[in-house]
N, C-alpha and C positions, 0 to 999 in steps of 0.2 A: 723519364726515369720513374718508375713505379715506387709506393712506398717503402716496400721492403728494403729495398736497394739503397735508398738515401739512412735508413736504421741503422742499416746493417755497417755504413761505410766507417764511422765510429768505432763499433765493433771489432770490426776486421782490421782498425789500425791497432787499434790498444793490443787484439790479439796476437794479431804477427809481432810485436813489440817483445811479447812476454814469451812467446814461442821461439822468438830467435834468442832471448836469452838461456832458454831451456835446453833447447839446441848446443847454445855452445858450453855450457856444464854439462851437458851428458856426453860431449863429444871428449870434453877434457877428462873426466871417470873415464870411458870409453879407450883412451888415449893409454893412462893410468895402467887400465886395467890386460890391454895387449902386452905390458913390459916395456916398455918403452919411457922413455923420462919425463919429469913434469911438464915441462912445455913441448908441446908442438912443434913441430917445422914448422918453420916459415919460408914463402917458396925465395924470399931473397939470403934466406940464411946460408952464408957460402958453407960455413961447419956442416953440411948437410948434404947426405948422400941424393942423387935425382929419386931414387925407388923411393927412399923415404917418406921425401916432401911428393910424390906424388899419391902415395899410401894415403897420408896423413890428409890431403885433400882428396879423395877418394871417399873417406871414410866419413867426413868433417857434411863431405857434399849428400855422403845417403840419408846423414843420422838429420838434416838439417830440412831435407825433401820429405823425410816420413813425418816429421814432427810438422810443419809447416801442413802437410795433406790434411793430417789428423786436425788440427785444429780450427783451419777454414775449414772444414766438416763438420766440425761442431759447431762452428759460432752460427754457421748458415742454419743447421740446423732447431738450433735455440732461436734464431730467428722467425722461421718457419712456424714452430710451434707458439711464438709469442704472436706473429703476425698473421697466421694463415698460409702466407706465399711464400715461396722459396725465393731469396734474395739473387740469386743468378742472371 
């Protein structure tokens, strides 16, 4: 395991940390902001239509994959430029 990689693994935990909480505040605005009510579906919430709660994980799953992309891109990248190597 190269340097980079053992740097980066720190990194990469703290960030996904801070990125999955980013995630699910933007998902909840996001939620908000379609018209729909403060909470979320929940896939076992029976008060809940199927469209719904599959919407709502649909939408919970895009906002959570772009945010997640975005930021192992950057942390690799700040890695890269502190280290030289790209941590991959």
């Amino acid at each position: 395991m190269n340097t980079a990689k053992i740097a980066y693994r720190p990194v990469g935990l703290l960030v996904g940390a801070l990125a999955g909480m980013a995630a699910g505040a933007l998902f909840k605005q996001t939620w908000k902001a379609l018209g729909h009510d403060d909470d979320a579906p929940d896939a076992m919430d029976e008060n809940r239509q199927w469209q719904e709660i599959l919407l709502a994980a649909a939408i919970q799953g895009a906002i959570f994959a772009v945010v997640k992309a975005a930021t192992d891109r950057g942390g690799a990248t700040a890695v890269r430029r502190m280290s030289g190597t790209w941590p991959g």
